[in-house]
C-alpha positions in Angstrom: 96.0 114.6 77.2 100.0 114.5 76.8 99.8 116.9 74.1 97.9 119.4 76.4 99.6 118.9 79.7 103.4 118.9 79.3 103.4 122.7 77.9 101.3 123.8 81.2 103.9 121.5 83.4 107.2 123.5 81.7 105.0 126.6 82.4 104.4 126.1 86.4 107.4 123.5 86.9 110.4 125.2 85.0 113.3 123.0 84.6 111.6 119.7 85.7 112.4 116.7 84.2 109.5 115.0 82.9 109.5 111.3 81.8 106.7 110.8 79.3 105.2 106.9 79.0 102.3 105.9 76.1 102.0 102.7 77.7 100.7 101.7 81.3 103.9 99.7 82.5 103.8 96.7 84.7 105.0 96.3 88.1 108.7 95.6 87.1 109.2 98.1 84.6 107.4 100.7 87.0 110.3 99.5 89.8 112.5 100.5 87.2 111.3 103.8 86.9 111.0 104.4 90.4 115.0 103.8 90.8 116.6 107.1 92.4 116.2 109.6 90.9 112.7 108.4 91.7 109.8 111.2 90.1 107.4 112.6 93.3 104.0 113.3 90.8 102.5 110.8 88.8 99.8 112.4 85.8 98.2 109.5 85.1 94.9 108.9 82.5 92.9 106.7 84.0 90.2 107.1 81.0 92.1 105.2 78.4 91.9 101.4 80.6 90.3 102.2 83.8 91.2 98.5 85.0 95.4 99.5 84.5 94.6 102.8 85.7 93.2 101.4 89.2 96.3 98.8 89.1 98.5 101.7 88.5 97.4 103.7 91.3 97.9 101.2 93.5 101.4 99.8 92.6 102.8 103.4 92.6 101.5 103.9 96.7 102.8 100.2 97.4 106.0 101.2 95.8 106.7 104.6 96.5 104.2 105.7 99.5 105.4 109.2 98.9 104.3 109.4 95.2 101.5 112.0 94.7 98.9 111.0 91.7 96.7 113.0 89.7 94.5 111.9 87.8 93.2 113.3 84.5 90.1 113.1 83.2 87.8 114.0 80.0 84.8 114.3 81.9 83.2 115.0 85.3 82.0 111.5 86.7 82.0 111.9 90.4 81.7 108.4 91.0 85.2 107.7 89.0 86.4 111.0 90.9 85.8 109.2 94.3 87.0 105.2 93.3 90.3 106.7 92.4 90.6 109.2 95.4 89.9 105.7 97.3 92.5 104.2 95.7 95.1 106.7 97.0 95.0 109.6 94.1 95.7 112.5 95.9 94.0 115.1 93.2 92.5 115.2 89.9 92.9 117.3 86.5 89.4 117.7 84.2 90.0 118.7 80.3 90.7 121.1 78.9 93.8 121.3 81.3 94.6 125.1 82.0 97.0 127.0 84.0 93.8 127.9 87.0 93.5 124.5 87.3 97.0 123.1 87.3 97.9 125.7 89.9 95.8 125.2 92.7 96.5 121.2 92.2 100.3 121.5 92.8 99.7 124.4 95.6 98.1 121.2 97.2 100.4 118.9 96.6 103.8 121.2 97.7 101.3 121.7 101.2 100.9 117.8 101.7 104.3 116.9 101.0 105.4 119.2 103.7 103.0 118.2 106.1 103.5 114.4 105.3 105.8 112.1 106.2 105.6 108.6 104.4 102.4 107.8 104.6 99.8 108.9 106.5 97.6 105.8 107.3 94.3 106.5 110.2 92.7 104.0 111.7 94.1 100.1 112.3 97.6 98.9 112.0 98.0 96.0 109.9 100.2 93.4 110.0 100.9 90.9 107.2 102.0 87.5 108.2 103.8 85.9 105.4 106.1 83.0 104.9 109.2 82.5 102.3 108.2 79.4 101.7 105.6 76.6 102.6 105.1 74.9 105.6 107.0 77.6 107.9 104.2 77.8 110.2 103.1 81.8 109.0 99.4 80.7 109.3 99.4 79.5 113.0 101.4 82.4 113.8 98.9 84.6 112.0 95.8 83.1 113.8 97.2 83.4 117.2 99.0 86.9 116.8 95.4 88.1 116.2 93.9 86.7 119.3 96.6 88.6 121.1 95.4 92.2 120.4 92.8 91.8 122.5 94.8 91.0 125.4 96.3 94.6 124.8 93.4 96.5 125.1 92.6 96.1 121.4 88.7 96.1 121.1 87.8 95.6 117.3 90.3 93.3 115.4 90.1 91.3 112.1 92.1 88.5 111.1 92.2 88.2 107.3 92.9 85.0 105.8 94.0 86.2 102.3 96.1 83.4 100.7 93.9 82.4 97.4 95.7 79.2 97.2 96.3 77.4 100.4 94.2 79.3 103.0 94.4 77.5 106.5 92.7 79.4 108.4 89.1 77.9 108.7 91.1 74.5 109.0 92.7 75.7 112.0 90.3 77.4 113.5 87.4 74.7 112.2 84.9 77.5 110.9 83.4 77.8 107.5 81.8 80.7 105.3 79.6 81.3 102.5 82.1 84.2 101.9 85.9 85.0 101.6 88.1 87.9 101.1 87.5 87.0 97.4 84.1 88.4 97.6 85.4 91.7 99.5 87.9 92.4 96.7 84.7 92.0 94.2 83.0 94.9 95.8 85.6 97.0 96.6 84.3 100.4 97.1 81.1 99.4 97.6 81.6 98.0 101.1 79.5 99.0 104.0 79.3 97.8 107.7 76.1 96.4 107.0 77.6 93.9 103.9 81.0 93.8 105.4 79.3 91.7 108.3 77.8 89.2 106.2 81.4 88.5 105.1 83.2 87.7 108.1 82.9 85.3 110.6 83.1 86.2 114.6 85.3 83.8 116.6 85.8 83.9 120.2 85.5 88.1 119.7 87.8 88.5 116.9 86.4 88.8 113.3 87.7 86.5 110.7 87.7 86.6 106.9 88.8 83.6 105.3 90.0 82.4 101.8 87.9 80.5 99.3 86.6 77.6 99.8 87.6 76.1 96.5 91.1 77.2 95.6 90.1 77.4 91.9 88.1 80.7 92.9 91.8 82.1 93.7 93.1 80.9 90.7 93.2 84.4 88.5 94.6 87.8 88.2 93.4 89.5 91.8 91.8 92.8 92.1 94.1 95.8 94.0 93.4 95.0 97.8 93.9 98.8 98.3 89.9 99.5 98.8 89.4 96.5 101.4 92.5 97.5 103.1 91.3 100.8 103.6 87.5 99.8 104.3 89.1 97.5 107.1 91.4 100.0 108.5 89.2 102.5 109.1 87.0 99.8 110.7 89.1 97.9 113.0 91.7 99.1 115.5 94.4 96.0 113.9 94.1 93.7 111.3 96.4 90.6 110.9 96.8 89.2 107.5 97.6 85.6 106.4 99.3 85.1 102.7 101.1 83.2 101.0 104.4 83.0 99.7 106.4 86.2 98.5 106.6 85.1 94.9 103.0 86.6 93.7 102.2 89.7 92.8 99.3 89.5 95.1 101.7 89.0 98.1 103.8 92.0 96.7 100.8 93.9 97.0 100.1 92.9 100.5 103.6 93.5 101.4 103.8 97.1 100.3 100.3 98.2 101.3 100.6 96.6 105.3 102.4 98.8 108.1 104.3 95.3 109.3 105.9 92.4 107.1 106.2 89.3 109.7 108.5 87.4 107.7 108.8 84.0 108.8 111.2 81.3 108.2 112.5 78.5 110.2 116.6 78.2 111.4 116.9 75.2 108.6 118.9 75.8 105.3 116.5 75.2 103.0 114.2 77.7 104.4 117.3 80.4 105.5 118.1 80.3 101.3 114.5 81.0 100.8 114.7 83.9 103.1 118.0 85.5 101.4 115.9 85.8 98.1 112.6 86.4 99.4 114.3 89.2 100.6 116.0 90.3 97.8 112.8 89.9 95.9 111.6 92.7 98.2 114.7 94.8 97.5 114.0 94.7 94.1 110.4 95.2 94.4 110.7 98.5 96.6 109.5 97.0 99.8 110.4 98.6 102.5 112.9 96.9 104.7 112.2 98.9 107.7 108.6 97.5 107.9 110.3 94.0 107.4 110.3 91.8 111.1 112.0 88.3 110.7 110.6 85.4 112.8 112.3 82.2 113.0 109.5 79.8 114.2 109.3 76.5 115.1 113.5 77.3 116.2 115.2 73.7 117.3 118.7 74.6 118.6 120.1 70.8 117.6 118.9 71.3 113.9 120.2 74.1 111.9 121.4 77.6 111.9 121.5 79.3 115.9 120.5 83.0 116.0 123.3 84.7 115.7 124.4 83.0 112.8 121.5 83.5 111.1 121.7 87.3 111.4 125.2 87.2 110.1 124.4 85.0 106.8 121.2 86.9 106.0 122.7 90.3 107.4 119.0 91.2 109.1 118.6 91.3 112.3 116.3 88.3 113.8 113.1 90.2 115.4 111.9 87.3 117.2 112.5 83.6 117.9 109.5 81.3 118.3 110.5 77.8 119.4 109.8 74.4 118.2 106.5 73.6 120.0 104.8 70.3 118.5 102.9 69.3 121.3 101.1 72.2 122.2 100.3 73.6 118.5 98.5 70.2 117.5 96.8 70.2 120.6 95.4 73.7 119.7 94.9 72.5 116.2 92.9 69.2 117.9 90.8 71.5 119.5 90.3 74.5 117.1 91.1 76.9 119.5 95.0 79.4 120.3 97.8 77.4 121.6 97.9 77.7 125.7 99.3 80.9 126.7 101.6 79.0 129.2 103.4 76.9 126.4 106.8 77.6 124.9 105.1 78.9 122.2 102.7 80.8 123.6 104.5 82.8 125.5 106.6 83.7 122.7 104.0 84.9 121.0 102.8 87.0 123.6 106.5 88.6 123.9 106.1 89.0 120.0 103.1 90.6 120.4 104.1 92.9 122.9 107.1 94.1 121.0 104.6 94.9 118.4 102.7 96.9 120.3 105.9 98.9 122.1 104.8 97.1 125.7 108.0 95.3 125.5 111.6 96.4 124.2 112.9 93.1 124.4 112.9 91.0 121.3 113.7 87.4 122.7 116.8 86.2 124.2 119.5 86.2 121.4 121.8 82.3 121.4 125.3 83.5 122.0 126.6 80.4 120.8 129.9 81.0 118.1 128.9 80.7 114.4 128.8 77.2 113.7 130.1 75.4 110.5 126.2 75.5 109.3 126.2 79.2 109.1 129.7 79.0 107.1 128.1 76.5 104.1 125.2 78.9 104.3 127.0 81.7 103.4 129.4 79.9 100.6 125.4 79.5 99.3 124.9 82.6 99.7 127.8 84.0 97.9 127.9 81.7 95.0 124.3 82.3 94.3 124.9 86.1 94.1 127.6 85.5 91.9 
């Protein structure tokens, strides 16, 4: 395929530099790659190892949106045709490669890279709740920002507990299934509305996938969640995803395929250092930081780090402040149900919510307080860890 293609690419794309790879990198090498001057077209084979050639597909649209892949082929197999047009190919290339139908492929291409802008995603917004470290709340935030769509005129919305490890979820919500996302990810493009509603649960009007059962079912290398993402945005107007911590590949995935990253972290030191490298994890990973929304939950003005501060040591803005709110989130728990709209935290999540959705400008009010002597050690962290 190499030996056929790079003559007819010198032919139509004169002057192009072309990086030629034998091997189908990981994710880290393919960051590398990426690095400006980052290459728009992608010719990948997808014949060789379909399973890396799926991957591939889908770490090159989590990384760089923009990237346009063809794939090549050595024979006409609709069905493969479609799966990787599902995937996010955006054309294909049948052997024997020739100039009619290279053409034609990179007319295309020039056309939807002057119509497009990023990427072009129809259908639901989704929203991936994720926090840098255990026990920052993410999941109660998660299962309550769901509940608020509704409230905003959203009719059809899908809360996705897709943490493989440690899924909360059903525990908070005290439901159980037969199913899990696991068992969404094993059809993949074979999805329908029919099976897709044996898979999820309905609770009080919003649809809820959960995690697995036994957390030895999450215990392997996951499939691309590309398919299921798309199945469930064109099914749903939003979709709220629960994960788990940044560290995983899996969470990288999540993170570069969702419209929203909640962040959230707590205004402790501990979990502020855990911030600072879960975000330069996503730096180095290529996630976007303008899709990136910090929440500092369960916020105790006498403990820790006061707003302001915490923007100055992380240098990110803080999108919204959620306040410590004991009571009322393990009465909720108790009772399996969202915390009271009329609690502290409640009605911060409903002014979360409602920044989300552009009803509200306002972002939470921001502590003036002077940087304190907290924010000065975290930043001496800071410095000699980057050092």
């Amino acid at each position: 395929m190499l030996t056929d293609l790079v003559p007819l690419i010198s032919q139509h794309l004169p002057l192009t530099p072309v990086v030629e790879m034998t091997d189908y990198p990981d994710r880290q090498a393919l960051s590398g790659l990426l690095a400006s001057p980052s290459p728009n077209i992608c010719f990948l084979d997808v014949v060789s190892q379909r399973t890396a050639g799926f991957s591939l597909i889908a770490s090159l649209n989590s990384l760089n949106p923009a990237m346009q892949v063809v794939v090549l082929l050595n024979a006409n197999e609709p069905d493969l045709i479609l799966r990787c047009l599902r995937q996010g190919a955006s054309e294909f290339l049948m052997q024997p490669f020739s100039s009619d139908q290279l053409q034609p492929v990179l007319d295309r291409l020039a056309q939807l890279t002057a119509t497009r802008s990023g990427v072009d995603h129809s259908g639901a917004r989704i929203y991936c709740v994720m926090p840098v470290k255990g026990a920052c709340g993410a999941s109660t935030i998660a299962s309550n920002l769901a509940f608020q769509w509704r409230r905003l005129g959203a009719k059809k919305n899908l809360l996705a507990d897709m943490d493989p490890m440690t899924g909360t979820v059903s525990f908070l919500m005290k439901i159980k299934s037969n199913y899990s996302f696991m068992d969404a990810l094993s059809r993949g493009d074979s999805l329908d509305s029919d099976l897709w509603k044996g898979l999820v649960t309905n609770f009080q009007g919003v649809d809820v996938l959960l995690s697995p059962e036994n957390p030895l079912d999450g215990i392997q290398e996951l499939p691309d969640p590309g398919s299921v993402l798309e199945f469930c945005r064109q099914a749903y107007e939003t979709v709220t995803i629960d994960t788990g911590d940044p560290s995983s590949a899996w969470s990288l995935s999540l993170a570069g395929l969702c419209d929203v990253l909640l962040l959230v972290t707590s205004n402790e030191l501990p979990s502020l250092r855990a911030t600072q490298r879960a975000l330069h994890h996503f730096d180095k990973n290529r996630i976007d930081r303008a899709k990136i929304r910090l929440v500092i939950n369960r916020y105790n003005s006498t403990v820790g780090l006061n707003q302001e501060a915490i923007e100055t040591a992380l240098h990110n803005d803080v999108y919204q402040v959620v306040p410590f709110d004991y009571e009322a989130v393990q009465r909720a728990l108790v009772d399996g149900r969202p915390v009271a709209a009329g609690s502290a935290f409640g009605k911060n999540l409903i002014a979360l919510a409602d920044r989300l959705s552009g009803q509200n400008g306002a972002g939470g009010s921001k502590d003036k307080k002077k940087q304190s002597s907290l924010s000065a050690l975290f930043s001496s962290l800071v410095s000699r860890s980057s050092s």
